[in-house]
N, CA, C and O atoms as a GROMACS GRO file, in nm:
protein
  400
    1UNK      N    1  -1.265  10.832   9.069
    1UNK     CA    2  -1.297  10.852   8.929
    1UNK      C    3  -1.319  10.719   8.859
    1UNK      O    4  -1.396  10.708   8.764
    2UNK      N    5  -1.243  10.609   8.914
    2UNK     CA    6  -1.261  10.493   8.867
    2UNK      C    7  -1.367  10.478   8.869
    2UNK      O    8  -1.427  10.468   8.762
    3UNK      N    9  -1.457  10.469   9.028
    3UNK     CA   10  -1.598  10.405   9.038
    3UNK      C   11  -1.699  10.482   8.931
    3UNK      O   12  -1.781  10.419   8.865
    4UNK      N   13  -1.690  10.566   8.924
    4UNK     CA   14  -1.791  10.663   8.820
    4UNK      C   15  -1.767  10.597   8.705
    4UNK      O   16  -1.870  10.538   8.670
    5UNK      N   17  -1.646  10.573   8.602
    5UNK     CA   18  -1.645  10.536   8.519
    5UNK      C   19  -1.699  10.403   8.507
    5UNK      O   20  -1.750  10.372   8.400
    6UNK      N   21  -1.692  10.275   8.653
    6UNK     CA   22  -1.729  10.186   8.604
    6UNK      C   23  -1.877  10.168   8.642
    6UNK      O   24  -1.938  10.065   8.611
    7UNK      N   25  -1.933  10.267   8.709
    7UNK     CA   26  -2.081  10.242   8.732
    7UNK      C   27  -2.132  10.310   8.567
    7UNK      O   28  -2.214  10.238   8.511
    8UNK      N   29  -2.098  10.418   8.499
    8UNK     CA   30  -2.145  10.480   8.346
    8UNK      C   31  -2.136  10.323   8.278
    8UNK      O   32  -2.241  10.272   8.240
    9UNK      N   33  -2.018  10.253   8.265
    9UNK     CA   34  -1.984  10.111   8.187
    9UNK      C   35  -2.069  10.043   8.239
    9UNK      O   36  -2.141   9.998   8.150
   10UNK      N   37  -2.110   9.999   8.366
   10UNK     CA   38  -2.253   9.957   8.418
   10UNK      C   39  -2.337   9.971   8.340
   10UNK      O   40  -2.365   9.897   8.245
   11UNK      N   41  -2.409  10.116   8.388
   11UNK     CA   42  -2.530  10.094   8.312
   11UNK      C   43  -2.577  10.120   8.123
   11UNK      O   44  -2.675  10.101   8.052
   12UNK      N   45  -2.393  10.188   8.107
   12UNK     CA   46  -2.476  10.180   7.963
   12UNK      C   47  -2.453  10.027   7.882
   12UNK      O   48  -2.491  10.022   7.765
   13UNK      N   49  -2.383   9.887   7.954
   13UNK     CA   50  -2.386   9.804   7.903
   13UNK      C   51  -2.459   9.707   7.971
   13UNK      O   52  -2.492   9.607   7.907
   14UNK      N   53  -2.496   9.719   8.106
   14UNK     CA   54  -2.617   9.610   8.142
   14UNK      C   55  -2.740   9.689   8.189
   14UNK      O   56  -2.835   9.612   8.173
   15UNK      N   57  -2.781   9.800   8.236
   15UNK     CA   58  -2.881   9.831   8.282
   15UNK      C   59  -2.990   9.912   8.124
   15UNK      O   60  -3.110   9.891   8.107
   16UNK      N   61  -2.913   9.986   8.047
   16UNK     CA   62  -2.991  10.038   7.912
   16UNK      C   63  -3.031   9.931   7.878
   16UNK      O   64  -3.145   9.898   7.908
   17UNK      N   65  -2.947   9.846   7.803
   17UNK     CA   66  -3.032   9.768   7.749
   17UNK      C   67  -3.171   9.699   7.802
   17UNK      O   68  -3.280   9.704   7.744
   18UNK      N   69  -3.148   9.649   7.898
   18UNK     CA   70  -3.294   9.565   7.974
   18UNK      C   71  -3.358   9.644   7.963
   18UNK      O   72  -3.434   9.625   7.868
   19UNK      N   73  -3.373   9.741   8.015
   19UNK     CA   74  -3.518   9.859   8.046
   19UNK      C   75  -3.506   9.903   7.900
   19UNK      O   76  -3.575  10.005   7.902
   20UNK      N   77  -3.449   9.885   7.737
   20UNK     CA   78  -3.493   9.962   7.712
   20UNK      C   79  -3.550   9.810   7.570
   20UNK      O   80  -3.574   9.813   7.450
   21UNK      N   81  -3.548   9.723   7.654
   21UNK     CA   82  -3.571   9.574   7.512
   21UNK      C   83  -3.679   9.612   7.475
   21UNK      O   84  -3.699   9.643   7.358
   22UNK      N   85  -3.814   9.618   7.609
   22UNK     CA   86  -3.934   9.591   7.575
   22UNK      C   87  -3.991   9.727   7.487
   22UNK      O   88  -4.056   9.700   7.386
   23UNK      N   89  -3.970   9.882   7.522
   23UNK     CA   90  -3.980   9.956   7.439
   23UNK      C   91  -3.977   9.941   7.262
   23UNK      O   92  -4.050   9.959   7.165
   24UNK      N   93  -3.832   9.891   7.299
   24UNK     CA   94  -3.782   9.827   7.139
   24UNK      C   95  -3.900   9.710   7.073
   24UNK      O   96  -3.949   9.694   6.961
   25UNK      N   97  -3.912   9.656   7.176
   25UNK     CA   98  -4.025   9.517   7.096
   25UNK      C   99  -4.139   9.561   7.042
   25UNK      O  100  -4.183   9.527   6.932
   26UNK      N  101  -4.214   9.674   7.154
   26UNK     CA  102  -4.367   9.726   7.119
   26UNK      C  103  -4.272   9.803   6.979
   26UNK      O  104  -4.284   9.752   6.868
   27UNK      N  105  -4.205   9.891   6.994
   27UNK     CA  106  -4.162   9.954   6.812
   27UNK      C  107  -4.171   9.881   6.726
   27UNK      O  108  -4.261   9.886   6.642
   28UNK      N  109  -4.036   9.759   6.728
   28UNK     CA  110  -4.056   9.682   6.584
   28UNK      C  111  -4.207   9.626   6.565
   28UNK      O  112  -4.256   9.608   6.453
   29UNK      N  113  -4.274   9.601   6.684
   29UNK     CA  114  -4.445   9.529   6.634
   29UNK      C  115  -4.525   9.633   6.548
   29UNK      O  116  -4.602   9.618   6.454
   30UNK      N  117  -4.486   9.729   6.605
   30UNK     CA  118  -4.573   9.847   6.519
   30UNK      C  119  -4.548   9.878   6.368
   30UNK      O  120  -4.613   9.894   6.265
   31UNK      N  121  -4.399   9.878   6.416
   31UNK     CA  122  -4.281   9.920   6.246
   31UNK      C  123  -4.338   9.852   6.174
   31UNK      O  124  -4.386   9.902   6.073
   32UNK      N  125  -4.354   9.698   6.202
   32UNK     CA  126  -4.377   9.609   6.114
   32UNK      C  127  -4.500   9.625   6.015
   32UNK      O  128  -4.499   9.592   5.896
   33UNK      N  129  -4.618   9.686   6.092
   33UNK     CA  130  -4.751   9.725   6.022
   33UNK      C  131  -4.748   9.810   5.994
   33UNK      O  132  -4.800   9.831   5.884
   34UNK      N  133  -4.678   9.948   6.082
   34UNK     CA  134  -4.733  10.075   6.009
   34UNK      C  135  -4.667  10.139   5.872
   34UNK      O  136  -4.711  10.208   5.780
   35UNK      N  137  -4.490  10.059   5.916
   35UNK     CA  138  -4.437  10.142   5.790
   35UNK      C  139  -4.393  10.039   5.618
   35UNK      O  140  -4.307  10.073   5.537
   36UNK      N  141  -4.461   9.947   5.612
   36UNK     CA  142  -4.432   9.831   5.527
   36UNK      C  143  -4.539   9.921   5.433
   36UNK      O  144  -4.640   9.984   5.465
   37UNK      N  145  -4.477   9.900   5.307
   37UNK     CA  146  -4.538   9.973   5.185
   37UNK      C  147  -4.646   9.875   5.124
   37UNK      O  148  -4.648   9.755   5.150
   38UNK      N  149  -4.745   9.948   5.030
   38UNK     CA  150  -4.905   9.849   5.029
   38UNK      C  151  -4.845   9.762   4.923
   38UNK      O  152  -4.787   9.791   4.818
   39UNK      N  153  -4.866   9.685   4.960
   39UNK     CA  154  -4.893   9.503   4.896
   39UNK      C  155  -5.031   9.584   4.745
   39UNK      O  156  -5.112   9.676   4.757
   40UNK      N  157  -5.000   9.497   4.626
   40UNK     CA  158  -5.090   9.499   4.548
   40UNK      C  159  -5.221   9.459   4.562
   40UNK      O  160  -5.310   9.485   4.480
   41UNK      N  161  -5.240   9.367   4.711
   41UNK     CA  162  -5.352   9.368   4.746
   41UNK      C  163  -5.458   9.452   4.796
   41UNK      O  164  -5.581   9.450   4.799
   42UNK      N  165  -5.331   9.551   4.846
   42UNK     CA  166  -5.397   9.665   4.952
   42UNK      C  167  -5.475   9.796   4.833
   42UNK      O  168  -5.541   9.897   4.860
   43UNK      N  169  -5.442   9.750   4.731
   43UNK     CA  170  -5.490   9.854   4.572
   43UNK      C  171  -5.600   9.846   4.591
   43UNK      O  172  -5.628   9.929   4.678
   44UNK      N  173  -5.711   9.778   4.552
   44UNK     CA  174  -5.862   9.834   4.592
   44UNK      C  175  -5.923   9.900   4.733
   44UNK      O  176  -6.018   9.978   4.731
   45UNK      N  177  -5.868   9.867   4.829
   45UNK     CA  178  -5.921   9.904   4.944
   45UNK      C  179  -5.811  10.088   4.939
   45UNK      O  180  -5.858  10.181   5.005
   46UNK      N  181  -5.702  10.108   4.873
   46UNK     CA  182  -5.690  10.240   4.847
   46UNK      C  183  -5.788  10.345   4.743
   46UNK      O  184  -5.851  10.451   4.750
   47UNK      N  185  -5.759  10.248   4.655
   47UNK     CA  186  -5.928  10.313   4.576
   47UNK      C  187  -6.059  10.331   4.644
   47UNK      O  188  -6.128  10.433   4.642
   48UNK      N  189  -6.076  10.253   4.685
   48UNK     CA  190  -6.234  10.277   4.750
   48UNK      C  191  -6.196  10.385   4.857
   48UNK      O  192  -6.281  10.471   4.881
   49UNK      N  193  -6.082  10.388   4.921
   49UNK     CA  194  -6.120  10.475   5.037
   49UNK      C  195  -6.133  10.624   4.957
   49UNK      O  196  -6.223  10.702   4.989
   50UNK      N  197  -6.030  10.656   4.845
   50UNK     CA  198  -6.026  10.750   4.780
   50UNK      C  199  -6.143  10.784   4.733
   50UNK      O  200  -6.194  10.885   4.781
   51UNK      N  201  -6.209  10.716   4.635
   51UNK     CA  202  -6.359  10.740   4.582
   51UNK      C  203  -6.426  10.776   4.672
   51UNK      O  204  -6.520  10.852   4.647
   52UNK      N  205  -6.396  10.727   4.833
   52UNK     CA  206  -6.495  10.769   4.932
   52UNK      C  207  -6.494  10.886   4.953
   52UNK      O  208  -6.592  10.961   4.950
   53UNK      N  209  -6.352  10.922   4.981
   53UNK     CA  210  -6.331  11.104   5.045
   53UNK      C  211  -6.374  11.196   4.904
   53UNK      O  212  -6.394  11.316   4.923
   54UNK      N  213  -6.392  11.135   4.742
   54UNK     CA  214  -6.398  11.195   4.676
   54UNK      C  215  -6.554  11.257   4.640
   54UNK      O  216  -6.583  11.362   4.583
   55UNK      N  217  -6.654  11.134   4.705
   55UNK     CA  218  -6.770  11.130   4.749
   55UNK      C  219  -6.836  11.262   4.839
   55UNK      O  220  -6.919  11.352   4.821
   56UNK      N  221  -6.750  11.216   4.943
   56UNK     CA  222  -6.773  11.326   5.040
   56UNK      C  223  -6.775  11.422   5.018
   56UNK      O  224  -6.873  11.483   5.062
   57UNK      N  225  -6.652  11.513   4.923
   57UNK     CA  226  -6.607  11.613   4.892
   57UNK      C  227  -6.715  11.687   4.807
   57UNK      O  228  -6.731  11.809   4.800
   58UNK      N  229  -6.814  11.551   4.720
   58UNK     CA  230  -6.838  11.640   4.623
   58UNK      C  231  -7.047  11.650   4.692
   58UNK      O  232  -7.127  11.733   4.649
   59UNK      N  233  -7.073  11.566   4.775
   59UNK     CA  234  -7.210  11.576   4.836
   59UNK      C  235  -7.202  11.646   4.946
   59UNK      O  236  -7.317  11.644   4.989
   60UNK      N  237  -7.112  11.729   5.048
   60UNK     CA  238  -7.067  11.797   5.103
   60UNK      C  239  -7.109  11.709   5.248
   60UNK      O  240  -7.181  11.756   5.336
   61UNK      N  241  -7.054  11.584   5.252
   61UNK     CA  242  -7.047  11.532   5.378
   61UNK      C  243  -6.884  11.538   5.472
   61UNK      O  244  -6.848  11.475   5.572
   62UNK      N  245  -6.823  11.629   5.398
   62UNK     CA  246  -6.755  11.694   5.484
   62UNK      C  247  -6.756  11.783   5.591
   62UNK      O  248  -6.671  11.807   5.675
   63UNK      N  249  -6.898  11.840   5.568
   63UNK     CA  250  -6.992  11.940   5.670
   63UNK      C  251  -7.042  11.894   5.828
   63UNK      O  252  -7.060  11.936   5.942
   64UNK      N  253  -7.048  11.786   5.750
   64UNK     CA  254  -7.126  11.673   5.874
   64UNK      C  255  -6.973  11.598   6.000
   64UNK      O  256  -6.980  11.489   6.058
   65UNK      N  257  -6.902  11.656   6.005
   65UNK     CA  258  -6.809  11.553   6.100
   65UNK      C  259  -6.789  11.667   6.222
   65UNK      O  260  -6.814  11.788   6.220
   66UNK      N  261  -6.734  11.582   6.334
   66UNK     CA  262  -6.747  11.650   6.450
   66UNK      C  263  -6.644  11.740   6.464
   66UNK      O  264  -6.576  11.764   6.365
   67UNK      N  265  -6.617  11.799   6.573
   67UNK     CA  266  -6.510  11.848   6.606
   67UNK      C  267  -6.392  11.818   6.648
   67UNK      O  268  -6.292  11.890   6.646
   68UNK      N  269  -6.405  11.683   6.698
   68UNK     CA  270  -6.315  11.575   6.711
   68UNK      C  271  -6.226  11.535   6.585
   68UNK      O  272  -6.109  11.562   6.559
   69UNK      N  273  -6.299  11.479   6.531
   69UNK     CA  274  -6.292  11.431   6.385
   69UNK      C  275  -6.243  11.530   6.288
   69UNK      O  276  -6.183  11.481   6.192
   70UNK      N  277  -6.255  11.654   6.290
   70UNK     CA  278  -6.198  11.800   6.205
   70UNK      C  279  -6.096  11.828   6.254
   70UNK      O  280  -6.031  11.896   6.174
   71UNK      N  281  -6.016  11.803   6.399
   71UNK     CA  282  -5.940  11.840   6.436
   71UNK      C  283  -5.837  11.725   6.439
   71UNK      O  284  -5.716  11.740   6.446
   72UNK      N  285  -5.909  11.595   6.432
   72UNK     CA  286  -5.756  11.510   6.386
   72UNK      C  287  -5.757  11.488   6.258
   72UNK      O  288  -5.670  11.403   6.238
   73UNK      N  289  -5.814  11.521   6.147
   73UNK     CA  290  -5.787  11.557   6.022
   73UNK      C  291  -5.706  11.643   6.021
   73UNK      O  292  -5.615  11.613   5.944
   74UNK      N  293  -5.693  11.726   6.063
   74UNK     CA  294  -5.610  11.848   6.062
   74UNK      C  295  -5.501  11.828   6.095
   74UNK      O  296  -5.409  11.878   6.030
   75UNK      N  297  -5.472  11.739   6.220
   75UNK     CA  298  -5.347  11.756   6.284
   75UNK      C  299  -5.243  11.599   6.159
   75UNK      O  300  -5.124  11.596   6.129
   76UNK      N  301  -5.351  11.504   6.124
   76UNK     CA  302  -5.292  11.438   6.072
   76UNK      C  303  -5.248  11.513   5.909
   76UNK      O  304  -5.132  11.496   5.870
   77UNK      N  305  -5.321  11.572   5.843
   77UNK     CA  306  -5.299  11.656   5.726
   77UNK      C  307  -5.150  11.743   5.770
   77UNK      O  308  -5.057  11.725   5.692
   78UNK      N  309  -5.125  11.826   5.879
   78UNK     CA  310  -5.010  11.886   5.924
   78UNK      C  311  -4.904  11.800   5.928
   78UNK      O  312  -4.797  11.835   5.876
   79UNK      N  313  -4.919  11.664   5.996
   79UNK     CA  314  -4.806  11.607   5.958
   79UNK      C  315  -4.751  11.528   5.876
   79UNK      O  316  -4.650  11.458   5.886
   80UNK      N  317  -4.835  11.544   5.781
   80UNK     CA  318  -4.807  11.501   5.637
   80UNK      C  319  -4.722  11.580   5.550
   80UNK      O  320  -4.632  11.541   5.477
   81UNK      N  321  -4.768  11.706   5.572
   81UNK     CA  322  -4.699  11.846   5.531
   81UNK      C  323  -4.564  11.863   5.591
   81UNK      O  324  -4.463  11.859   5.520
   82UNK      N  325  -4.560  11.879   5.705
   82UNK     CA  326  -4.449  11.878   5.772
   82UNK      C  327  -4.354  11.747   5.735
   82UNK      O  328  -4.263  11.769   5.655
   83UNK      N  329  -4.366  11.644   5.777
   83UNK     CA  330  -4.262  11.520   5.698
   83UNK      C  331  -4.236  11.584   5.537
   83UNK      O  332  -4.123  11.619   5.506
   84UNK      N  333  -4.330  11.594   5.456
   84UNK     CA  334  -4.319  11.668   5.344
   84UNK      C  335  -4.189  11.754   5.343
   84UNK      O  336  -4.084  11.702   5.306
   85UNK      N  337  -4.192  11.901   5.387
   85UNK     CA  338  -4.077  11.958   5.377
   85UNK      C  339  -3.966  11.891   5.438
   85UNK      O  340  -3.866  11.885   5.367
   86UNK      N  341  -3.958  11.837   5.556
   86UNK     CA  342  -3.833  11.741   5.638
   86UNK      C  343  -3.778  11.688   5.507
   86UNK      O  344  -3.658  11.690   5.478
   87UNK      N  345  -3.879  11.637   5.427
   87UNK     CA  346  -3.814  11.547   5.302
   87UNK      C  347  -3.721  11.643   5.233
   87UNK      O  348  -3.600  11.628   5.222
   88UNK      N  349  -3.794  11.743   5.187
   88UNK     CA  350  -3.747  11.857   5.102
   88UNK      C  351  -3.645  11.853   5.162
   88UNK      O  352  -3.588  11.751   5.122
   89UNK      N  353  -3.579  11.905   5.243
   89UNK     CA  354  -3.468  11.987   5.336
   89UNK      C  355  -3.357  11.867   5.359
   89UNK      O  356  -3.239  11.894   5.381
   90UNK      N  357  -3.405  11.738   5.352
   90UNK     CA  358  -3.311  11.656   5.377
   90UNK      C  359  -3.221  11.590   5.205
   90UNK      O  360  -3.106  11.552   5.182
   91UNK      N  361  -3.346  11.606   5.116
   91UNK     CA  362  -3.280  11.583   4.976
   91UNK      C  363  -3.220  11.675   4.969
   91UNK      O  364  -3.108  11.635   5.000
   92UNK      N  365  -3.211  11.809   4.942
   92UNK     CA  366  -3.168  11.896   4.936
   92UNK      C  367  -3.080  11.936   4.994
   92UNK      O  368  -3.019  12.034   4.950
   93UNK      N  369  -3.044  11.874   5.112
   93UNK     CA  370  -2.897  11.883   5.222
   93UNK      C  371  -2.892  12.055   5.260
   93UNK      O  372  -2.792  12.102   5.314
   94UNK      N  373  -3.000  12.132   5.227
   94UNK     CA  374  -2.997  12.273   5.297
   94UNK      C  375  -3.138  12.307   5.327
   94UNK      O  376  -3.229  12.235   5.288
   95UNK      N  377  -3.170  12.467   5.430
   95UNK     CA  378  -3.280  12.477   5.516
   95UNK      C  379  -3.354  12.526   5.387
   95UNK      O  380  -3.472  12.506   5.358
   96UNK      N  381  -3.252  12.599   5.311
   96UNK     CA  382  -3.324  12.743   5.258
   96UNK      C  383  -3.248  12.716   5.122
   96UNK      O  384  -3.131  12.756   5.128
   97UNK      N  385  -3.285  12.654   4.994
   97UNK     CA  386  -3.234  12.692   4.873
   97UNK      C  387  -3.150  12.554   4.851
   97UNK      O  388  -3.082  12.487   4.929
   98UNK      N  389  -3.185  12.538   4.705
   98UNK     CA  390  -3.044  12.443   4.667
   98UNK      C  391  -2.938  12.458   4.634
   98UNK      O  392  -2.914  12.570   4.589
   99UNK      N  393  -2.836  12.368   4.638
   99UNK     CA  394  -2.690  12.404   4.624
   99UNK      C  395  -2.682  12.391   4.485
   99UNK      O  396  -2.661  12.275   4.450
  100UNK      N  397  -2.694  12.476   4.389
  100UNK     CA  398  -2.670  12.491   4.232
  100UNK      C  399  -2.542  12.514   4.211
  100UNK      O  400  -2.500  12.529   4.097
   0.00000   0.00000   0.00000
C-alpha cells in the first residue's frame, strides 16, 4: 500500500506537472489575446465592424455567404447564448428562479 501511495505522490508531484507546463503555456499565450478587454483603441475597428454587419443586414448580403460560413455563425451565435444563461444561473446561484 505504501508503494501505491508513493508512486500517486510521484506522479501527482513530478510527472503532472511536466506534461502538463506546455499545455499551460499555449493557454496563457492565448488568454493573453483572447480574453483581455478592448483597449480604447480597439473602438473604431468595433464600430466599423458593426456598421459592417449593419450594412449587410440591410442590402441583404447576408444571402450571399456559404454554408460554411452560416454554420459557424451559428455555432458561434449559440455560444454566446449559452455563456449568456451560464451567466444568468451563476449570478443567480439557482437553475430555475431567483431566491426572493
Amino acid at each position: 500500500m505504501a508503494s501505491i501511495a508513493t508512486k500517486l505522490l510521484e506522479f501527482w508531484l513530478v510527472n503532472l506537472p511536466n506534461q502538463a507546463r506546455p499545455q499551460l503555456q499555449t493557454f496563457l499565450k492565448y488568454a493573453k489575446v483572447e480574453l483581455t478587454p478592448p483597449t480604447p483603441g480597439d473602438i473604431p475597428a468595433i464600430r466599423q465592424g458593426i456598421s459592417k454587419i449593419v450594412s449587410g443586414a440591410r442590402t441583404g448580403a447576408w444571402k450571399n455567404v456559404t454554408v460554411r460560413e452560416a454554420w459557424l455563425n451559428t455555432l458561434v451565435t449559440a455560444e454566446v447564448i449559452f455563456w449568456f444563461y451560464i451567466g444568468e444561473c451563476i449570478g443567480k446561484r439557482h437553475i430555475v428562479g431567483y431566491n426572493v
